[in-house]
N, CA, C and O of each residue as an XYZ file, in Angstrom:
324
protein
N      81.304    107.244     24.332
C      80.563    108.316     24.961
C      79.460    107.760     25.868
O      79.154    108.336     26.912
N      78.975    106.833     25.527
C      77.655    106.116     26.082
C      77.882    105.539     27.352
O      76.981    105.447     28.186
N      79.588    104.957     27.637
C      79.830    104.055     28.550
C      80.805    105.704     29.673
O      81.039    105.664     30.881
N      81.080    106.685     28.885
C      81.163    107.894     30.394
C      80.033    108.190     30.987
O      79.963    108.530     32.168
N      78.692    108.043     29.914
C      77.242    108.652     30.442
C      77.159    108.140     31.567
O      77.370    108.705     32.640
N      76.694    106.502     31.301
C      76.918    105.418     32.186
C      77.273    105.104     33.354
O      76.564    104.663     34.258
N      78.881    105.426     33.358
C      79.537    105.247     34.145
C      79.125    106.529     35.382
O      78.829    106.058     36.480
N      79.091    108.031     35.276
C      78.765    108.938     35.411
C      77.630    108.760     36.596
O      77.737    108.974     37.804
N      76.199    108.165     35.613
C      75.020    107.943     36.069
C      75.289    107.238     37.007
O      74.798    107.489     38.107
N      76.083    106.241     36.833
C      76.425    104.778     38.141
C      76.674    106.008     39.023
O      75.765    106.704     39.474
N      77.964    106.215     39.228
C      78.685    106.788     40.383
C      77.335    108.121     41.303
O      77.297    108.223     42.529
N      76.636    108.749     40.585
C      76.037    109.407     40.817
C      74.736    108.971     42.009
O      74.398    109.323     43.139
N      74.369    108.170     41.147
C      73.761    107.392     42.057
C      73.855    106.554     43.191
O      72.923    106.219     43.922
N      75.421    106.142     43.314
C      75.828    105.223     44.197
C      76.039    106.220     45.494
O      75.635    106.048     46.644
N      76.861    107.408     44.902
C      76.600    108.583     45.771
C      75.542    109.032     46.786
O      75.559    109.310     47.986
N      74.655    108.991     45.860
C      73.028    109.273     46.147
C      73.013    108.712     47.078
O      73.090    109.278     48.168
N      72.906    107.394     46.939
C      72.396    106.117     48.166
C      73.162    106.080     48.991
O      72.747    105.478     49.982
N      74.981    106.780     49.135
C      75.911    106.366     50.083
C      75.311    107.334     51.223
O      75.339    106.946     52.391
N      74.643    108.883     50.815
C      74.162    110.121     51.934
C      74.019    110.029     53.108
O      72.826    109.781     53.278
N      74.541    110.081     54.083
C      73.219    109.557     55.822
C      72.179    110.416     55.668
O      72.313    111.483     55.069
N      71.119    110.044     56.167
C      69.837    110.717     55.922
C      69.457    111.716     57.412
O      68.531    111.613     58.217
N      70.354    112.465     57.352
C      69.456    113.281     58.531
C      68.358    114.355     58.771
O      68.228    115.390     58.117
N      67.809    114.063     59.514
C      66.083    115.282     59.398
C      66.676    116.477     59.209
O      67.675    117.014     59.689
N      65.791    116.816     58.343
C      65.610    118.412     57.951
C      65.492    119.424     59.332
O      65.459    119.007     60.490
N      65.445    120.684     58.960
C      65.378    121.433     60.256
C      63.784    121.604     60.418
O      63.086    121.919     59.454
N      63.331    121.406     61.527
C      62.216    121.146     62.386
C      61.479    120.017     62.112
O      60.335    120.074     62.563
N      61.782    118.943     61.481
C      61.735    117.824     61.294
C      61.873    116.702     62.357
O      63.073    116.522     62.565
N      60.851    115.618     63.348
C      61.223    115.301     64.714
C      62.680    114.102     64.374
O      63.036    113.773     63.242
N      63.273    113.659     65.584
C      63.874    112.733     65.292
C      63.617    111.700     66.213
O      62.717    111.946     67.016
N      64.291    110.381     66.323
C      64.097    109.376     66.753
C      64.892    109.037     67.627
O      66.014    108.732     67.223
N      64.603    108.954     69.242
C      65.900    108.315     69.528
C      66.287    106.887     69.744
O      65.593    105.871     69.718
N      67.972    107.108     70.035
C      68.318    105.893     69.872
C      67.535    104.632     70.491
O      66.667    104.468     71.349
N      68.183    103.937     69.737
C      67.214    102.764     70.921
C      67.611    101.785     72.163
O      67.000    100.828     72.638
N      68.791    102.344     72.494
C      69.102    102.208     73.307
C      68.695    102.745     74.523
O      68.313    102.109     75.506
N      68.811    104.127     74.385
C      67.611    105.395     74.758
C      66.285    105.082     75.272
O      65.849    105.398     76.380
N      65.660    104.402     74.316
C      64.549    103.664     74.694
C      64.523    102.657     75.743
O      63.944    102.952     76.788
N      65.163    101.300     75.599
C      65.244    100.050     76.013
C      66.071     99.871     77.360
O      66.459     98.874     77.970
N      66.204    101.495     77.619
C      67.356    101.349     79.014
C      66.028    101.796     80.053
O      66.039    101.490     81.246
N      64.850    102.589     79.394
C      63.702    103.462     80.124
C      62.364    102.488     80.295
O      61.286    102.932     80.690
N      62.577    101.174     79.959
C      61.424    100.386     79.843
C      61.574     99.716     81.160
O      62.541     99.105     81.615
N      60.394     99.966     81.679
C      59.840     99.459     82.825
C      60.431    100.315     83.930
O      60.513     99.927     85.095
N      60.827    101.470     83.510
C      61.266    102.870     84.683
C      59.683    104.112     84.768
O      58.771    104.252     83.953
N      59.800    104.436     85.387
C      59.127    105.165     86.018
C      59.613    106.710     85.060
O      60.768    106.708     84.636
N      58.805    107.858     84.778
C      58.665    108.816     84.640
C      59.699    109.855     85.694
O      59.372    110.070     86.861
N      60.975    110.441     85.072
C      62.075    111.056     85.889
C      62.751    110.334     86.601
O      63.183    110.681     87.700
N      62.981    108.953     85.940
C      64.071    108.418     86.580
C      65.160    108.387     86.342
O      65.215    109.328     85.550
N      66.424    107.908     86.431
C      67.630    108.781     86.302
C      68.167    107.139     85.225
O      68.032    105.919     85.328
N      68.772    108.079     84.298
C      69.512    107.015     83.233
C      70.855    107.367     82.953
O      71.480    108.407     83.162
N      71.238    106.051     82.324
C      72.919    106.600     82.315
C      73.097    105.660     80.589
O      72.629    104.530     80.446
N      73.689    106.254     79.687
C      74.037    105.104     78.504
C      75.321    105.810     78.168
O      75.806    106.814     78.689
N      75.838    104.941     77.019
C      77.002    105.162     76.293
C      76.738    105.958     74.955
O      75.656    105.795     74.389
N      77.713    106.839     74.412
C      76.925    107.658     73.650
C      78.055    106.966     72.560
O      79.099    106.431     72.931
N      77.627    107.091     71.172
C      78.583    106.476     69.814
C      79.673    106.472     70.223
O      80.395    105.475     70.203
N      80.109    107.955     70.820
C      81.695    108.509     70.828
C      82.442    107.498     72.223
O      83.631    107.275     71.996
N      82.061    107.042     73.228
C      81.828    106.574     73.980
C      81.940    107.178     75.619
O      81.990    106.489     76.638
N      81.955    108.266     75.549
C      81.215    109.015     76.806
C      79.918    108.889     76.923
O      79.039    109.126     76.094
N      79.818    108.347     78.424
C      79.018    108.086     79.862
C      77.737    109.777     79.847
O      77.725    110.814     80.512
N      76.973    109.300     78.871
C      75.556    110.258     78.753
C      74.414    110.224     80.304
O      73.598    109.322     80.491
N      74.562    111.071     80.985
C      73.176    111.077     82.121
C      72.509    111.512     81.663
O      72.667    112.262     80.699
N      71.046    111.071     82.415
C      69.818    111.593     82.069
C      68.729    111.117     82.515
O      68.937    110.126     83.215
N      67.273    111.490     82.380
C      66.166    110.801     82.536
C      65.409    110.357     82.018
O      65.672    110.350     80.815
N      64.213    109.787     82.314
C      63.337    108.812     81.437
C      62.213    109.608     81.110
O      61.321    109.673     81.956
N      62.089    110.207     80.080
C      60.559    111.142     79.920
C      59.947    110.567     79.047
O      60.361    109.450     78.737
N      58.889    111.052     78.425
C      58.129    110.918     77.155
C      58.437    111.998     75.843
O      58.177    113.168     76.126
N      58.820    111.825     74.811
C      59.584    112.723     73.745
C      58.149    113.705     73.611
O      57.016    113.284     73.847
N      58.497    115.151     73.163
C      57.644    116.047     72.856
C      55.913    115.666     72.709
O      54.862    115.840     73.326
N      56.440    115.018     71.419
C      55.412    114.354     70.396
C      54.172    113.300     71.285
O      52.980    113.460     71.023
N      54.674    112.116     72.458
C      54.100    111.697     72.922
C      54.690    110.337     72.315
O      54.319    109.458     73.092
N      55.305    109.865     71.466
C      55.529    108.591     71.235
C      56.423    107.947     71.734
O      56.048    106.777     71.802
N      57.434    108.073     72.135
C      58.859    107.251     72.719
C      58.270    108.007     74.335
O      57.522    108.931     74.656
N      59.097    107.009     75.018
C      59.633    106.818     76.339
C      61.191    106.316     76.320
O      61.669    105.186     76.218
N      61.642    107.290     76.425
C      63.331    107.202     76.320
C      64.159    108.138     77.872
O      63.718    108.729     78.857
N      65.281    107.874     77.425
C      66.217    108.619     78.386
C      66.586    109.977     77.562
O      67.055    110.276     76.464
N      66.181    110.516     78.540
C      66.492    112.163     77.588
C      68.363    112.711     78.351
O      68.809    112.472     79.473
N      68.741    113.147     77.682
C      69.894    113.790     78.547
C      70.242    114.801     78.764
O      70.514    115.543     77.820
N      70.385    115.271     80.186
C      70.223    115.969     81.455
C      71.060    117.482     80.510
O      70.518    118.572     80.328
N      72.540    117.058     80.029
C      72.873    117.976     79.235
C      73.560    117.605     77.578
O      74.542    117.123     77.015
N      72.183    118.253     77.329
C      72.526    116.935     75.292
C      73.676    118.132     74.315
O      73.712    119.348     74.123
N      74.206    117.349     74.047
C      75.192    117.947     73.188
C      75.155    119.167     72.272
O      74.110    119.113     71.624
N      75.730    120.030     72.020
C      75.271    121.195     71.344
C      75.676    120.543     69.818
O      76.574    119.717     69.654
N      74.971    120.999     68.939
C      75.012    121.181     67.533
C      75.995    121.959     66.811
O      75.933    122.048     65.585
C-alpha cells in the first residue's frame, strides 16, 4: 500500500513540474528574446522582421512594451488567441 502511495505521489509531482507555466489572465508577459535582440540599437518604429516558433516570417516594429521595460519588436499583426 505504501509503495502505490508513493508511487502515486512520484507521478503527481513529476506531473506538477512537467506544466508550461503560462501567465494568468492579466498577468504581463515577456517577450521573446529574440524580439528583443533583433530591436537593439534600432530606433523607436522601426520596422522588424523575425521567425516565429511555427516558422512563419512575423513583421513588425520596435517599440517599448506597455510597462516600460523591454524594447522589442512588437508585431504589426500578432496572432489571435
Amino acid at each position: 500500500m505504501k509503495k502505490i502511495i508513493l508511487t502515486v505521489a512520484l507521478v503527481a509531482l513529476t506531473f506538477g513540474f512537467a506544466q508550461e507555466q503560462r501567465p494568468q489572465q492579466g498577468e504581463k508577459r515577456t517577450p521573446p528574446a529574440e524580439a528583443i535582440s533583433i530591436c537593439e540599437g534600432q530606433d523607436e518604429g522601426s520596422s522588424c522582421s523575425m521567425t516565429s516558433p511555427r516558422g512563419d516570417t512575423v513583421e513588425g516594429t520596435c517599440s517599448n512594451t506597455p510597462d516600460g521595460k523591454y524594447f522589442a519588436c512588437k508585431p504589426t499583426n500578432p496572432p489571435k488567441r
